[in-house]
C-alpha positions in Angstrom: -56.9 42.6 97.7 -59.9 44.5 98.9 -59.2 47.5 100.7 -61.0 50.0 103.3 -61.8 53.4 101.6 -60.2 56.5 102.8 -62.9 58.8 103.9 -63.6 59.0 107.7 -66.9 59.6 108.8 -68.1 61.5 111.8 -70.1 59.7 115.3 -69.6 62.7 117.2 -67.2 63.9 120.1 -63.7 63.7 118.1 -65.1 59.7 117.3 -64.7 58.4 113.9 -64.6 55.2 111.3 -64.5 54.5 107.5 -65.7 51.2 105.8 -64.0 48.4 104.5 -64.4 48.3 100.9 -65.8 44.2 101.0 -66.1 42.4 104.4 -68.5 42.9 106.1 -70.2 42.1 109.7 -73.7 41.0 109.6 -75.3 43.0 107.6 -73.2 46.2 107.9 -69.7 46.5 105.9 -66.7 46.5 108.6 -65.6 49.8 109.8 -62.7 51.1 111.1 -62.5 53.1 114.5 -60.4 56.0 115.6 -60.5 59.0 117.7 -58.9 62.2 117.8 -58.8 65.1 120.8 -57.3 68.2 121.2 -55.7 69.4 124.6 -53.5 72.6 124.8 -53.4 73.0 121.3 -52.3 69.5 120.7 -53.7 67.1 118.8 -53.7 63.2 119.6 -54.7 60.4 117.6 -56.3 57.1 118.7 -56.3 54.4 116.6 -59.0 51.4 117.5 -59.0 49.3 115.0 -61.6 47.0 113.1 -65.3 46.3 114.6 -65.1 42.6 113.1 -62.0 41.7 115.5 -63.3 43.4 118.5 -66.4 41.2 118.0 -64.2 37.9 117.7 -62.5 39.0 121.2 -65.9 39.9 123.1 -67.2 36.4 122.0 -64.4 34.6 123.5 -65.4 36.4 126.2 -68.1 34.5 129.1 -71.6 36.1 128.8 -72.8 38.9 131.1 -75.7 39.7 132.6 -77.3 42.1 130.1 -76.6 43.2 126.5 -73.3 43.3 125.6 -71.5 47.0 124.5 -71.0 47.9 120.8 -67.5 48.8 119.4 -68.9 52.4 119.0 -69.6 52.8 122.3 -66.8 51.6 123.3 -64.4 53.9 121.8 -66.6 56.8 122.5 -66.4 55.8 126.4 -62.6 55.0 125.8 -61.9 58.5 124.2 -63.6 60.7 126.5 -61.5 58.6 129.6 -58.0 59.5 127.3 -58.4 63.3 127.0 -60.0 63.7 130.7 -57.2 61.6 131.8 -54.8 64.0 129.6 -56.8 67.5 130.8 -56.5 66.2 134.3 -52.4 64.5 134.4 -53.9 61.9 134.8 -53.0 57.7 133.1 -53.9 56.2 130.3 -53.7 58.9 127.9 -53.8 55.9 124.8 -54.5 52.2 124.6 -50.9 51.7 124.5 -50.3 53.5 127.7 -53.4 51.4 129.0 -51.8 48.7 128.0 -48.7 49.7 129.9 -50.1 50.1 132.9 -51.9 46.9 132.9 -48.2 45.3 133.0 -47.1 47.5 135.7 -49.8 46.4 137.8 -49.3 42.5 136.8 -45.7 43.4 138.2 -46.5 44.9 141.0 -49.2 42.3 141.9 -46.3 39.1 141.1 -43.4 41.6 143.3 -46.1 41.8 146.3 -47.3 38.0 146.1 -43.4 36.9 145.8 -42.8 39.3 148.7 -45.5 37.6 150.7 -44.4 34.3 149.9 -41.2 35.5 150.8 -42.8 36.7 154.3 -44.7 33.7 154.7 -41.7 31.0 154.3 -40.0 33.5 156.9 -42.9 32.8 159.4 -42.8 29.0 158.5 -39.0 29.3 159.2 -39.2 30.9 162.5 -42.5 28.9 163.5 -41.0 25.3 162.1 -40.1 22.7 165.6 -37.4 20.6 166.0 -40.0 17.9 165.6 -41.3 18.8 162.6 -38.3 19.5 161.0 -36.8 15.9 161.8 -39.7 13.9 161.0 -41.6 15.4 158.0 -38.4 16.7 155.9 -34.9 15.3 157.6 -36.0 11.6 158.2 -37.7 11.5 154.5 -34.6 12.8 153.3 -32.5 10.4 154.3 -35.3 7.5 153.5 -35.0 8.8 149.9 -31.5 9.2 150.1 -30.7 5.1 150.8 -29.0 5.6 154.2 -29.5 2.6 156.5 -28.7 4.2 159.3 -32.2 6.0 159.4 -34.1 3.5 161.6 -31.1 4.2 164.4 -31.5 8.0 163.8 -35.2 7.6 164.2 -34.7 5.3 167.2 -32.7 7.7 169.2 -34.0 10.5 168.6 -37.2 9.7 170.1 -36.0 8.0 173.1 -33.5 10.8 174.1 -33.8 14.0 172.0 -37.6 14.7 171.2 -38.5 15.2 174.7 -35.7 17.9 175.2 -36.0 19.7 171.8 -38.9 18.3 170.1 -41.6 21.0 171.3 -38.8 24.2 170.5 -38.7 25.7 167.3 -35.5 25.5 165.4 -34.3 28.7 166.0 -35.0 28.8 169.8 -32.4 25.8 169.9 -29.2 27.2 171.4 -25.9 25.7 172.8 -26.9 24.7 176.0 -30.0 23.4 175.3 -28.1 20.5 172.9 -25.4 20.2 176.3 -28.8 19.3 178.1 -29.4 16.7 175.7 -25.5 15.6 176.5 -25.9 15.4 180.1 -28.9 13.6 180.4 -27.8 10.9 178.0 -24.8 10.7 179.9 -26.2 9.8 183.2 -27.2 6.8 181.7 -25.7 5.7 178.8 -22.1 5.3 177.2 -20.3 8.1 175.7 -20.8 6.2 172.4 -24.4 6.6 172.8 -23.8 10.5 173.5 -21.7 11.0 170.5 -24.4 9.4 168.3 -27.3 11.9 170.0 -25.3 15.0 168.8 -24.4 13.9 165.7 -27.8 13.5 164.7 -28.4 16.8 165.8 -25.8 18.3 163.9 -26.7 16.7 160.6 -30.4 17.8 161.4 -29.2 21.3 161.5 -26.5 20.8 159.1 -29.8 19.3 156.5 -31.5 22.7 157.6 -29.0 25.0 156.5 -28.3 23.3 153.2 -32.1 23.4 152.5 -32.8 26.7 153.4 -34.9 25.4 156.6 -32.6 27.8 158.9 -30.5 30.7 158.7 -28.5 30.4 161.7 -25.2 29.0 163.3 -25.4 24.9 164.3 -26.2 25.4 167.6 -23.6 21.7 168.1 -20.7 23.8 167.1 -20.1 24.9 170.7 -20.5 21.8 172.5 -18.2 19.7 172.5 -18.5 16.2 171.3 -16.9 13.1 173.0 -14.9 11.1 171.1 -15.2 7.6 172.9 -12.4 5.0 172.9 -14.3 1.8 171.7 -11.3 0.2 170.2 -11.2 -3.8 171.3 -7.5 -5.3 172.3 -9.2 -8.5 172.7 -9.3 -11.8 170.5 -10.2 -14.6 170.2 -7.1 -17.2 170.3 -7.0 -19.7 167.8 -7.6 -22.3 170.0 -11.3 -20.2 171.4 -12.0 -19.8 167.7 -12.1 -23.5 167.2 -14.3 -24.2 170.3 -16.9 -21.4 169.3 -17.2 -23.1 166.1 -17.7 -26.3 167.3 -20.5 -25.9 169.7 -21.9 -23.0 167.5 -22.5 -26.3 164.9 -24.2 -28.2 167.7 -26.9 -25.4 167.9 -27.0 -24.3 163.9 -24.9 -25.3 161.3 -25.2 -22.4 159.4 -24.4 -19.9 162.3 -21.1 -21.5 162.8 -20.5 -21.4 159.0 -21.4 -17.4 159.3 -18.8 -17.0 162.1 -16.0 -19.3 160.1 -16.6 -16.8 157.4 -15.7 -13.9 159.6 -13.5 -15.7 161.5 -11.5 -16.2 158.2 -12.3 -13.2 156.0 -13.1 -10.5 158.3 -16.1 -9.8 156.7 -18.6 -7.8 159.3 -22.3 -9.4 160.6 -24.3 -7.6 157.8 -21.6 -8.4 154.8 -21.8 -11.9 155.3 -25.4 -12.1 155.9 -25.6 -10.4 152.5 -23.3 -12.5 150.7 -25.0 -13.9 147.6 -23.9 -17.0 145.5 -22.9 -15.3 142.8 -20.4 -13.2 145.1 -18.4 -16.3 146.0 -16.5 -17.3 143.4 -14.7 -20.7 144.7 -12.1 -21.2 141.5 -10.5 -18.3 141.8 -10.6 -18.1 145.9 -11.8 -14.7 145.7 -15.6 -13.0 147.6 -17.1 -9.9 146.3 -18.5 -7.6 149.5 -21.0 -5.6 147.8 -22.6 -2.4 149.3 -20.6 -2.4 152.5 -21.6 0.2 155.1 -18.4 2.5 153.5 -19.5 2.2 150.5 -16.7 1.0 148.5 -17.4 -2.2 147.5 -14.4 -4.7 147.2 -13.2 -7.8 146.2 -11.0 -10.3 148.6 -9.1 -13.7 148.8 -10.3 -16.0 151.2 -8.2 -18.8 152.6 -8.7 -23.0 151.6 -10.3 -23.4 154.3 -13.7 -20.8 153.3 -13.2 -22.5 149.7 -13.5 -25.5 150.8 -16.8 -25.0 153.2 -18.4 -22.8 150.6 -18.1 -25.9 147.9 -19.4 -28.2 150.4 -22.1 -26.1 150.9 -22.4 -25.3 147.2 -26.0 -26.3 145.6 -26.2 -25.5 141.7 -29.3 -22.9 140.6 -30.0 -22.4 144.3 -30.6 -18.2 143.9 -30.4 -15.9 147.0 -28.7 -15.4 149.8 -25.9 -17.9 151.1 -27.1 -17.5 155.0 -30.7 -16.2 155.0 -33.1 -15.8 157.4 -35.8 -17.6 158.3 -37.8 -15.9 156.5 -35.6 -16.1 153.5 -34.5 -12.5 153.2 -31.4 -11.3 154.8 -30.5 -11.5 158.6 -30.0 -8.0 160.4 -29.1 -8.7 163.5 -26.5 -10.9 165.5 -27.5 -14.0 166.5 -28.1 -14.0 170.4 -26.9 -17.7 169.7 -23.3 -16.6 169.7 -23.5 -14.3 172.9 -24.6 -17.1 174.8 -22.1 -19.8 173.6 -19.0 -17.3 174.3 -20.8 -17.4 178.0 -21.4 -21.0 177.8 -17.6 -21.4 177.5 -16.6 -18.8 179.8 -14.5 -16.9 177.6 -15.8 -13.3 179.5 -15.7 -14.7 183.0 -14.1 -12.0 184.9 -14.0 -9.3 182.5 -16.2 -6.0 183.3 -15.3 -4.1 180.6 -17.5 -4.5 178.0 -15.1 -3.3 175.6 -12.7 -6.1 176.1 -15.7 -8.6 176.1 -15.7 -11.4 173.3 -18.0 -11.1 170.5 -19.4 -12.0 167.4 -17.5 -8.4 166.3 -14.0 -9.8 168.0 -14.3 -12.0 164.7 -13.0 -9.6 162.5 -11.0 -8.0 165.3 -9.4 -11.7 166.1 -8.8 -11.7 161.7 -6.8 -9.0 161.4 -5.0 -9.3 164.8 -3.9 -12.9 163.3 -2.8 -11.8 160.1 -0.8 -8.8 162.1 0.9 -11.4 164.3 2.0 -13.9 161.2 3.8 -10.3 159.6 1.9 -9.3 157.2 1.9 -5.5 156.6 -0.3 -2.8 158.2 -1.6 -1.4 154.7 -2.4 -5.1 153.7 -4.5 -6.0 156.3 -6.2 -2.1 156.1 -7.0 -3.3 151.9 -8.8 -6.7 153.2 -10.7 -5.7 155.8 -12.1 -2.6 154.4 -10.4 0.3 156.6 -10.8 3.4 154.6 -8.0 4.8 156.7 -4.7 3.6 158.5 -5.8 5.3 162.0 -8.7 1.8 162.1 -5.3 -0.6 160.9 -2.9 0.9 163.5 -4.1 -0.7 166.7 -2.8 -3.8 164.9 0.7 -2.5 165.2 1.7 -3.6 168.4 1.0 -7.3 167.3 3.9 -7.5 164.5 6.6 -9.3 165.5 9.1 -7.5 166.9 8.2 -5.2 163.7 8.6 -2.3 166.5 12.1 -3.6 168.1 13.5 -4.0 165.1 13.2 -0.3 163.8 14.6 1.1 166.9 17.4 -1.3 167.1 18.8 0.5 164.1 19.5 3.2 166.1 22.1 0.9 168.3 24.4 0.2 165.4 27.8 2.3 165.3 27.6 5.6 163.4 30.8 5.2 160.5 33.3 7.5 161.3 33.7 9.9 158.7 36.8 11.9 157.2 37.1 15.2 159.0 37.9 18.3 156.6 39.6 20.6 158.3 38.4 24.2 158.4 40.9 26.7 156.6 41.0 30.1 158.3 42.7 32.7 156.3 44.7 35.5 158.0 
């Protein structure tokens, strides 16, 4: 291997090089740079290294205006900066210290653009609206996230909570500016409709603080939320059932079919309108309800009567939904049909409450209130119609037969006597 002799040679001002023994560059054989200086007595060395790589890194490098500087010159300027820098206290003292320092400043110059960033997100933070927060990060959120209930969300909060909070920045929001919102839905809507406004401002801020949006307290965690009796006593009798069916059929067959199916399964508007083909399987009496608005999906029996419609019905390779909509997809909403057959028979005349009104909903309700009137279990009818807990199956109870008066009868039978020991007392 060829290598670079060992005599230095003098450029002047502490600057010096010695040749490589073969390689050359152009014309001239490669040289080696170093420089040495002196400053109170001691002596420091500068190594520069070869002219050949310093030209491979300058012609990486994008042209200037001008001619470009030699190696030599370069080291000379670069030596002359190191021992004025050292004379003076001053940095670099060495390429390596150079060096150094460029990485100090690359930190500092990261620490002060992640501190403005830091800065700026605080600004964004403070500056970010209600509005903006709900529609270009909260609604997309829960678009992305699958939830059906977005539409609703998006619904009600324009009509009753943009106005009042849209315009405020997030932070601004406080307690009694979300019981604002609560009075003024509650002059003219139901507590139900209340309860939905703040809980879709609670989730917004709830969303917030998970993300990092907002640093505060939930401004909803000192108002207090109404919790709005809604539950229906009301069924239909089995006698009603059989006249809503029948003149439902007069006006569309497959409506009637829709409500039998509730009627008899207890299945809900949207999980029968999404029933499938494949989800009814008539041999073993059983229907699949798939992606319920719980989300546990489960699997039920359904009476002769449901088998026995659903085979008639029945058309081999026919894909799709069992009761679609017009335009083939699946049906949303309730039919206004089966409002106005319930009126056509009268079967709300008189009552005001629109709780206790009949409905295409008092189909489930009328399902499990049957089933608790024939005796079957509370926990039973809970598993088949989908309650995730026994508080939605306990307004059944009072409909099992003499289920109640027969616990506290127990209490009326006579107590056995039993033997007394008498207590010894010892003197």
């Amino acid at each position: 291997m060829a290598k670079s002799s060992n005599k230095w040679g003098s450029l002047g001002n502490g600057l010096q090089y010695r040749k490589h023994s073969e390689r050359k560059v152009g014309l001239r054989f490669d040289r080696y740079f170093r420089g040495r200086y002196t400053v109170l007595g001691k002596t420091t060395t500068i190594r520069f290294g070869w002219e050949s790589e310093w030209k491979k890194i300058e012609s990486t490098k994008k042209s200037r205006t001008g001619a470009r500087k030699s190696f030599e010159d370069h080291c000379e300027t670069e030596l002359i900066t190191y021992r004025e820098n050292k004379r003076m206290g001053l940095r670099p003292i060495n390429p390596d210290d150079a060096r150094e320092m460029e990485l100090e400043k690359a930190q500092a110059e990261a620490e002060l653009k992640d501190a403005e960033e830091q800065d700026k997100a605080i600004e964004e933070k403070k500056s970010l609206t209600f509005s903006e927060l709900f529609n270009n990060h909260y609604i997309p959120f829960v678009k992305a996230e699958g939830k059906k209930s977005w539409s609703q969300e998006a619904s009600l909060y324009k009509t009753w909570i943009d106005s009042p909070l849209g315009k405020k920045r997030v932070c601004d929001i406080s307690p009694i500016d979300v019981e604002r919102v609560k009075h003024k839905v509650g002059k003219d809507r139901s507590e139900r409709t209340v309860q939905y406004c703040l809980a879709i401002i609670r989730r917004v801020y709830n969303f917030a603080i998970i993300r990092d949006f907002y640093d505060g307290v939930n401004p909803t965690k000192k108002v207090k939320i109404p919790s709005p009796d809604n539950a229906r006593t009301r069924f239909f009798t089995r006698v009603q059932a059989e006249a809503l069916l029948l003149n439902l059929h007069e006006k569309s067959p497959q409506l009637s079919q829709i409500t039998e199916v509730s009627l008899f399964s207890g299945l809900k508007w949207g999980e029968v309108a999404g029933l499938l083909w494949p989800d009814v399987n008539i041999d073993q009496k059983t229907i699949f309800v798939r992606d319920p608005k719980n989300k546990h999906s489960r699997t039920i029996p359904m009476p002769e009567r449901l088998q026995k419609m659903f085979r008639s019905t029945y058309k081999e390779g026919i894909p799709g939904y069992i009761f679609p909509s017009k335009k083939g997809g699946k049906s949303t909403w309730v039919s206004r049909t089966i409002k106005r057959v319930i009126d056509e028979l009268k079967m709300n005349d008189g009552i005001t409450d629109s709780r206790q009104k009949l409905s295409f909903h008092s189909c489930r309700h009328s399902f499990c209130s049957w089933l608790a009137m024939e005796g079957v279990p509370l926990h039973t009818i809970g598993a088949l119609a989908g309650h995730r807990n026994l508080r939605a199956t306990q307004r059944y109870a009072h409909l099992l037969p003499d289920t109640l008066q027969a616990a506290v009868s127990l209490l009326d039978k006579p107590s056995e006597k039993a033997d007394v020991i008498p207590l010894e007392i010892n003197g």
